[in-house]
N, C-alpha and C positions, 0 to 999 in steps of 0.2 A: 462694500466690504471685500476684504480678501478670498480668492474661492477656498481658502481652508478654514474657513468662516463657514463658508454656505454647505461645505460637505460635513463639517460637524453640525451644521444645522439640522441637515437630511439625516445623516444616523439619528441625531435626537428623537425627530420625527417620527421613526422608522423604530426605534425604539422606547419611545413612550405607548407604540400598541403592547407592550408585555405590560403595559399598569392592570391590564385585562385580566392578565394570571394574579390577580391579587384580589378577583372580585369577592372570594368565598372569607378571604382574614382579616377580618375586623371588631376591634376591642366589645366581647364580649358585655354582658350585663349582669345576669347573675350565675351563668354558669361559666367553666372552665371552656379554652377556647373560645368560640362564638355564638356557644349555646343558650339557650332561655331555657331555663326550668320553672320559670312562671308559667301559671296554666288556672289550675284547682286552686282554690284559698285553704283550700285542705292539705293538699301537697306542702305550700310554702309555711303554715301551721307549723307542721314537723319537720321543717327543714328539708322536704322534699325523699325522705326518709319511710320506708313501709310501703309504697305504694304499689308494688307489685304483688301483695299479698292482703291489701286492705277490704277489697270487694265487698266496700258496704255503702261506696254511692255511685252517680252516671261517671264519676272522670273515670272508673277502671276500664270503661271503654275502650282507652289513649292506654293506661299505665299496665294494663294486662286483662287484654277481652275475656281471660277465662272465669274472670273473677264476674262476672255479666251474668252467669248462672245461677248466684246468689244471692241476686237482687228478686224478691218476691213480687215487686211493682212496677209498673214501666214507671220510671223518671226522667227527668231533664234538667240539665245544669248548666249556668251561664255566669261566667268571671269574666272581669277585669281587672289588670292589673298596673298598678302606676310605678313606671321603674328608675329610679333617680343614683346613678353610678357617680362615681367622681376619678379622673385619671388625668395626674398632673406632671408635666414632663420639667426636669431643672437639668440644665448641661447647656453646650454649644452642640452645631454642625460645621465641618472643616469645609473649607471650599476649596476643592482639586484646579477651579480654573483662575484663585488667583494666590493661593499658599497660603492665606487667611480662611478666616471663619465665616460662617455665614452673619450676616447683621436680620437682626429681628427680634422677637418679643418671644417668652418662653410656651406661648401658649394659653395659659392659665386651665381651667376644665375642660379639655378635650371632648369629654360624651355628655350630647345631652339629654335631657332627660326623655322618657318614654315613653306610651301605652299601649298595652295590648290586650287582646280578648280569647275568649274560648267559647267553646260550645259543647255540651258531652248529650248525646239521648241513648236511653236503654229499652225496648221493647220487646213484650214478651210475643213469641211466636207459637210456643205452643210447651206445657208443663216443663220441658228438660232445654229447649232452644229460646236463644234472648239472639238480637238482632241489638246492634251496638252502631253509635256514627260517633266522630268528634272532628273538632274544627279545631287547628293549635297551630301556637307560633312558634316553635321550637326552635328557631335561629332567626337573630336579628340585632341591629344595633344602630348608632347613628353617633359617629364622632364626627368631628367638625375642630382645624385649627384655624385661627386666623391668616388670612392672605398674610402676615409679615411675619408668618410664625418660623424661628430660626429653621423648622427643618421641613419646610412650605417642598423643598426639591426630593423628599422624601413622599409626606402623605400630605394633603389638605382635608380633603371629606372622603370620608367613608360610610354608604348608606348600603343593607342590607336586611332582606328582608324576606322571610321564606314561610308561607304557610299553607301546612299539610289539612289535608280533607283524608278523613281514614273511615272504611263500612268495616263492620265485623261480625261475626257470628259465632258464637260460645254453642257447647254443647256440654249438657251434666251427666258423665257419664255412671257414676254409682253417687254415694253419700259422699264421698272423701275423691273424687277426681274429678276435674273438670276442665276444659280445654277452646280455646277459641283464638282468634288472627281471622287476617282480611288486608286486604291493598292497602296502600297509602297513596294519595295523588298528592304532590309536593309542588306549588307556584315557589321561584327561585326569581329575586329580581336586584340588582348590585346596581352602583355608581359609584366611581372613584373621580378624585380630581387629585389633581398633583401641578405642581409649578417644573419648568423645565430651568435649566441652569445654561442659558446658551453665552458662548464665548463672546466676550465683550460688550456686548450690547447688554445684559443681566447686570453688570457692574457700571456702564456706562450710561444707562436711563434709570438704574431704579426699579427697573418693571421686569416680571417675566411674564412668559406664555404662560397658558394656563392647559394643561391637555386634561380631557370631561370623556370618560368612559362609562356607557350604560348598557348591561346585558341582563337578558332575563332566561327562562325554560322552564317546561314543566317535566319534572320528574315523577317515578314512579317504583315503590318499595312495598312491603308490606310488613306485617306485628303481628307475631304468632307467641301464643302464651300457655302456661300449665298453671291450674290452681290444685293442691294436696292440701285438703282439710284431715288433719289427725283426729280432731275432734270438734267440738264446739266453742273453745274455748281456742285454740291452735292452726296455723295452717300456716302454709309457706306457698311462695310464688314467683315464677320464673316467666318473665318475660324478654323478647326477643326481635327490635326495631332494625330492619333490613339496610343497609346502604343503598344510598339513593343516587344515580348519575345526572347531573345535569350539564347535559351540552347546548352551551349558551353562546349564545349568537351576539354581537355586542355591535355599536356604533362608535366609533371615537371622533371628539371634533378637539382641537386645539385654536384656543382664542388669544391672536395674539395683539400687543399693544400697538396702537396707530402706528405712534413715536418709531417707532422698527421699521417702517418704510421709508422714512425719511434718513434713516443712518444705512440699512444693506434691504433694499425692496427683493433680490439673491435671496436673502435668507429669511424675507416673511413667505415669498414661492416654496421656498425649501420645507418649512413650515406647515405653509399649505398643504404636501404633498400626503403628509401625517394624517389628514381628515381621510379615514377610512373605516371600513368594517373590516372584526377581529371577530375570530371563536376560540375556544378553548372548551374544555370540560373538567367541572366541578365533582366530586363525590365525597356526599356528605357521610359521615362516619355510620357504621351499625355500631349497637350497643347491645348488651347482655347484663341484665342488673337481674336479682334474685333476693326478696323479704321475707321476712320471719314476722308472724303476727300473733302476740299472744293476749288472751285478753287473762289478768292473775286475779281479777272479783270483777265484779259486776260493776263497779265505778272505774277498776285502771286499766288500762292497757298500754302495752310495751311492742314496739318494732325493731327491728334494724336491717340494714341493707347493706350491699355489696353491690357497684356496677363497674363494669368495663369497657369502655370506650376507645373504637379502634381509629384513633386520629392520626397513627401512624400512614394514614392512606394519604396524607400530605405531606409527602415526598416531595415531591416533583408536581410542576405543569408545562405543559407543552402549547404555545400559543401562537394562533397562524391567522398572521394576517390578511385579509382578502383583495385587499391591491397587490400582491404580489409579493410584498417585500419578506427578506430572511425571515423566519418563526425563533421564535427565543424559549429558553427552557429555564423557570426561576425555579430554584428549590428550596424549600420549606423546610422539611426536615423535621417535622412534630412527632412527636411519639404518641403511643397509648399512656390512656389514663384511667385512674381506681377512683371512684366515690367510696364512701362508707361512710354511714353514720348511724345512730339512735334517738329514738324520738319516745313519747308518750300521749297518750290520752286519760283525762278526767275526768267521766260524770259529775261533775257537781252537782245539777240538781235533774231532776227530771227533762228541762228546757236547755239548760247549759253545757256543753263540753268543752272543757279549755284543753290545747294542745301544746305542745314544745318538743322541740329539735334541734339537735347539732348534728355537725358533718362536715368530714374533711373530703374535699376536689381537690385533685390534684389537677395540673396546667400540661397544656401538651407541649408548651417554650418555656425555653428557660435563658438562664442569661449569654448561652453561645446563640438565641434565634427570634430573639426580643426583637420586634419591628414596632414602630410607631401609629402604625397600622392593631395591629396588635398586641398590646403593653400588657399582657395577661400574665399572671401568677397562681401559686397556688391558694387557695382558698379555704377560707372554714367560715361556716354557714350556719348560723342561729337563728332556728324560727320560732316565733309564738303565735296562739290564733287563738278563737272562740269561735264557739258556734250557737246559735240560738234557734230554737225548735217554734218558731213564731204556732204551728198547726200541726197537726198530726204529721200533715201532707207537706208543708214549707217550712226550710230551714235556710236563713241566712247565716254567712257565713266570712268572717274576717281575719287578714292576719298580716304581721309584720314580718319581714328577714333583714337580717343584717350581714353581710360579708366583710371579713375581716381578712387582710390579705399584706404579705411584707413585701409586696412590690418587687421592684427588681433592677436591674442594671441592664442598659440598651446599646450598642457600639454595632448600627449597621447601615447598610447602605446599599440603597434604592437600583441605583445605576452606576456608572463609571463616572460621570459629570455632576453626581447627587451629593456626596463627600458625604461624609460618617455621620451620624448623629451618635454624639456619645452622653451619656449623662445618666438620668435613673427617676422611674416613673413612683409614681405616689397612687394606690387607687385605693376605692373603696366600692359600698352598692345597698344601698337602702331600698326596698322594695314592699310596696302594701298590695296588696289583694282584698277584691269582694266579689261575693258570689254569693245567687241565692240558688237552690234546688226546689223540685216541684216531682210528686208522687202523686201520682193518679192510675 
């Protein structure tokens, strides 16, 4: 091949390490951004709604250690949850290196589906101190397009996956205050793959590279909360989850087609040169959410919440590669976002409490920063659940959510050699939860 073959080869190379700066953006499940709000089958009950003010089982641990003060028993709480998203892309992608579109297939389901777990325990330490732990996955996802998918020079797999270990300790300071927080240790683990777009040889075999970025780190934040009981019947709750930095260290390899040696062996070396180590650094957003708990008889109760999510901190990344070559700056450009919704509870009988929730998430992209990576919109989130008192001491616990969401319009582009992906995504997010608890 021609040597401006092999030097666009080596930029490529050179810049497919910025797929790195993309390990933290990928198509949420059921929360706004790349968030999981699955955890509790009680949370998703109410549509994830109340929980900062509910403190009447182990997950306020996670949702607000202060509420931990008004657990009378130690307990222990263990969910699962199954999360089944759907996000479907219809358009082309333009191809800058040859004035046409890209050839391939639309995709079809982009995310698939998921499971994830929790852990909540509450122990009492002495009349007015509880000791609190929880185990949550609070970000994670797994899209996936097909190798011929029209915008394969954009995104192919995106995997993600982050879970916090948090210790707590609550203190009850009179009848009506109570207060607690503690660390969070956060594992942070991504992989990206992306198809490269190299001149001539991508249109002339059929085939591209394939560049495979995987970085992990462990960070460190903490959850500081207030519970105000008015009364017995009332109380509100402010909780307060820290931003978390993760500077992660990453591996890149690029896998290229045989075939490519036999047309420019110049530009599989060039190629080659791309297999390196990248870092950059991730921070994952704090939030500030605040619940109102009221219970209005003895069978109903009423919540609602307010939360704020500072996503705005994905500006900008900065990502440097460890062979030496330029560092690239992608920018994001997400905003903050408002949860708010209402939910209830039912005694029905002595053993049974059914639950229900809505809630509108707002999206921290919109359609000037819509990626393929992340096809996120705004949402509204209907939960229902039951819960059954099997024992005094054991209570299983089930529930469904559904997201409903008007999707959005996409016009972006990966790199300079990537071309546009324009068109407009379709999602949605069905999610079940179970969980049992244990009081001893």
């Amino acid at each position: 091949m021609k040597n401006t073959t092999c030097r666009k080869a080596t930029l490529l190379a050179a810049t497919a390490c910025a797929t790195l700066g993309a390990l933290a953006f990928v198509q949420n499940a059921h929360a706004s951004g790349f968030g999981l709000r699955e955890g509790s089958a009680d949370w998703l009950g109410n549509a994830f709604v109340g929980s900062e003010a509910k403190a009447y089982d182990a997950s306020t641990a996670w949702t607000n250690p202060a509420g931990m003060a008004l657990l009378d028993r130690n307990e222990v709480e263990s969910d699962i949850s199954f999360i089944s998203p759907s996000a479907s892309f219809s358009g082309y992608n333009t191809n800058p290196l040859t004035g046409g579109t890209v050839g391939g297939v639309q995709g079809g389901n982009a995310v698939a589906p998921a499971a994830s777990g929790s852990l909540f325990g509450v122990f009492s330490l002495a009349p007015d101190w509880r000791l609190g732990v929880s185990l949550t996955n609070p970000y994670g996802e797994r899209t996936s397009y097909p190798g011929d998918f029209v915008g394969r020079y954009q995104s192919l797999v995106s995997n993600i996956t982050a879970v916090d270990l948090g210790a707590s300790l609550s203190y009850k300071v009179n009848d009506h205050i109570s207060v607690g927080g503690g660390p969070v240790f956060e594992y942070f683990d991504a992989r990206l793959t992306q198809a490269l777009n190299i001149p001539t040889l991508s249109a002339l075999t059929g085939q591209d590279p394939v560049a495979d970025v995987h970085g992990n780190d462990i960070g460190i934040g903490y959850n500081i909360g207030v519970l105000y009981s008015f009364d017995n019947q009332t109380r509100i709750g402010v909780d307060y989850h820290s931003r978390i930095r993760n500077n992660i260290s990453g591996t890149q390899s690029i896998a290229v087609p045989a075939i490519y040696s036999v047309y420019s062996p110049n530009t599989v070396a060039a190629l080659a040169a791309g297999n390196s180590g990248a870092t950059t650094s991730v921070t994952l957003p704090d939030s500030l959410g605040v619940s109102v708990y009221h219970q209005i008889s003895p069978a109903w109760a009423l919540m609602a919440s307010l939360q704020w999510t500072h996503w705005a901190l994905f500006n900008s990344l900065n990502i440097t590669p460890k062979n030496g070559s330029p560092g690239s700056v992608i920018n994001e450009n997400w905003h903050d976002t408002w949860f708010a919704g209402v939910a209830t509870n039912y005694q029905l009988t002595d053993r049974i409490m059914l639950q229900a929730g809505f809630a509108y998430d707002q999206s921290p992209v919109t359609n000037s920063n819509r990626t393929s990576r992340v096809p996120d919109a705004n949402h509204y989130d209907l939960g229902a659940g039951v819960q059954y008192r099997v024992t005094p001491a054991a209570t299983i616990q089930l529930a469904y959510g559904h997201v409903f969401t008007p999707g959005g319009s996409v016009n972006s582009r990966a790199s300079a050699t990537s071309g546009a992906l324009v068109g407009n995504y379709n999602a949605s997010d069905n999610s079940f939860t179970a969980g049992v608890s244990m009081k001893f």
